[in-house]
C-alpha positions as CSV (number, residue, x, y, z in Angstrom):
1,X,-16.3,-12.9,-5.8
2,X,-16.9,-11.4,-9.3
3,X,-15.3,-13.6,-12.5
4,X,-11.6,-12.9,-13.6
5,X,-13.1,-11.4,-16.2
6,X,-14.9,-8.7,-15.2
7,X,-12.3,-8.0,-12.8
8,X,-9.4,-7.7,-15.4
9,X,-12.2,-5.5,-17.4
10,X,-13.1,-2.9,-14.5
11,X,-9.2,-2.8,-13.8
12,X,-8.5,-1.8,-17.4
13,X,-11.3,0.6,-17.3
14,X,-9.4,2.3,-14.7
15,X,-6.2,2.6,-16.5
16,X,-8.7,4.4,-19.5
17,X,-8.7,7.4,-17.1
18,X,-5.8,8.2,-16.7
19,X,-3.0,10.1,-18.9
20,X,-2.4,8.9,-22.5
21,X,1.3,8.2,-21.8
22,X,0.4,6.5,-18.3
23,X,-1.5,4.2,-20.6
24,X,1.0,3.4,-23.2
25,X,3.2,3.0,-20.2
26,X,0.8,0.9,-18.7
27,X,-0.2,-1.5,-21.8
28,X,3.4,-2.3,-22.2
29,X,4.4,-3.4,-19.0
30,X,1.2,-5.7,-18.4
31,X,2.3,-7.5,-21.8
32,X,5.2,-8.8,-20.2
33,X,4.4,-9.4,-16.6
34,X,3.1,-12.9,-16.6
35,X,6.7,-13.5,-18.0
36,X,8.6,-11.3,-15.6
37,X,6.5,-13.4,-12.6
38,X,7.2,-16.5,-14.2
39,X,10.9,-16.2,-13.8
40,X,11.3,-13.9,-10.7
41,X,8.6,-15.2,-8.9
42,X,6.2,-13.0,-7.7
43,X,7.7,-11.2,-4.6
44,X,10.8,-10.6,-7.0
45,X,8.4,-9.3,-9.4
46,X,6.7,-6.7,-6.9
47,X,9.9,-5.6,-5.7
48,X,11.2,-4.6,-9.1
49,X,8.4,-2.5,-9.9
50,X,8.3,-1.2,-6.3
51,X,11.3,0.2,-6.9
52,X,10.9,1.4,-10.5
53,X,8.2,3.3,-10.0
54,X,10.2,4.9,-6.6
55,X,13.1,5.7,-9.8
56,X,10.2,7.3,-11.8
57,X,8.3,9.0,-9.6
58,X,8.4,12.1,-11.2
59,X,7.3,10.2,-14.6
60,X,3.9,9.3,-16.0
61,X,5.0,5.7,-16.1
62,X,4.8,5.6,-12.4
63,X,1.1,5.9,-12.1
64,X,1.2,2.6,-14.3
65,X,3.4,1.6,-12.5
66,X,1.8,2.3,-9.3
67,X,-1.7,0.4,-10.7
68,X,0.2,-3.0,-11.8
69,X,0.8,-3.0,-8.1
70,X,-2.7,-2.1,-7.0
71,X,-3.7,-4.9,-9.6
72,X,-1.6,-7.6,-8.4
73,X,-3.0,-6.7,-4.9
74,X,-6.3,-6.7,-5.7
75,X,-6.1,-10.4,-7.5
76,X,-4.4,-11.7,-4.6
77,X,-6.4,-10.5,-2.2
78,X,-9.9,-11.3,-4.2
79,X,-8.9,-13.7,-5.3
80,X,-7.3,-15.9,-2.5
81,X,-8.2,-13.6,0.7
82,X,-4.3,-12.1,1.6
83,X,-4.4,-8.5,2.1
84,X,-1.1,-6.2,1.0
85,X,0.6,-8.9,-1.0
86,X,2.8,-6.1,-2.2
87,X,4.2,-5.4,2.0
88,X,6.0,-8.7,1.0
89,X,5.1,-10.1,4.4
90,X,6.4,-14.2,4.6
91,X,3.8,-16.6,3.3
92,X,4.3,-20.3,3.9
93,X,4.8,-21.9,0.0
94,X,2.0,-23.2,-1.3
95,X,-0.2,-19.6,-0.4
96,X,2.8,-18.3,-2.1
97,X,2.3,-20.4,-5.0
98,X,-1.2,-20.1,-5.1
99,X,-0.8,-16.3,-4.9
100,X,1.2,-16.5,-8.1
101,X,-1.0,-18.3,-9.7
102,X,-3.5,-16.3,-9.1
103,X,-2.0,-13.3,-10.7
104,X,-0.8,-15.0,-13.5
105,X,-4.6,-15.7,-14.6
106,X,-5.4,-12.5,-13.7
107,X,-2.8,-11.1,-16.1
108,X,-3.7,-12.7,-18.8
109,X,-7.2,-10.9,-18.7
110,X,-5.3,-7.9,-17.5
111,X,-3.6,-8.0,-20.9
112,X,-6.2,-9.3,-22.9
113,X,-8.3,-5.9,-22.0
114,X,-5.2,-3.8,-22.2
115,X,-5.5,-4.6,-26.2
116,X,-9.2,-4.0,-26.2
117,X,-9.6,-0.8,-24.3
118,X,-6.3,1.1,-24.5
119,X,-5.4,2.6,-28.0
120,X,-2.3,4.3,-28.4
121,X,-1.1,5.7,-31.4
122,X,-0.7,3.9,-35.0
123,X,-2.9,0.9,-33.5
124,X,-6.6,2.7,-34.7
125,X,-4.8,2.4,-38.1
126,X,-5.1,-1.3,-38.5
């Protein structure tokens, strides 16, 4: 099982690949995950971004979309062993809780590389 770390990092590295705006997109909506799980829990977290990026789907912002969901997945399922966290499937509470957890620490890496590796515009001024 690799660290947090370098798992946040190789995720983030992923996101550099992809379309400017998808990054931007991207960056901004990993800021304010942790919060988002905090208070919707993590299933009510997955389901409003399963459903936003099924709104945007014809946007750039869903392939960011799209990889905050392959990102919480892969945490969960590295982390902890559960496969296709995102299918929702019932969970008895303390895996559920431990899931959370789990991608609570991962976002915070998540986010930490997000402001290393992903510039968007006005930022390479400072």
């Amino acid at each position: 099982m690799p660290l947090i770390n370098d798992w946040a990092k190789k995720r983030v590295e992923e996101v550099t690949s992809i379309e400017l705006e998808a990054q931007k997109s991207y960056k901004s909506e990993i800021k304010g995950l942790g919060s988002k799980i905090l208070q919707n829990g993590l299933y009510g977290t997955i389901a409003y971004y399963k459903v936003k990026r099924n709104r945007e789907s014809e946007r750039r912002s869903s392939k960011a979309l799209e990889l905050i969901l392959r990102h919480i997945e892969s945490a969960v399922k590295e982390r902890i062993g559960i496969e296709h966290i995102t299918d929702m499937e019932p969970i008895d509470d303390t895996t559920y809780m431990r899931a959370q957890e789990s991608v609570v620490d991962a976002i915070k890496w998540l986010r930490r590389y997000a402001d290393i590796l992903i510039v968007t515009e006005g930022e390479d001024d400072e």
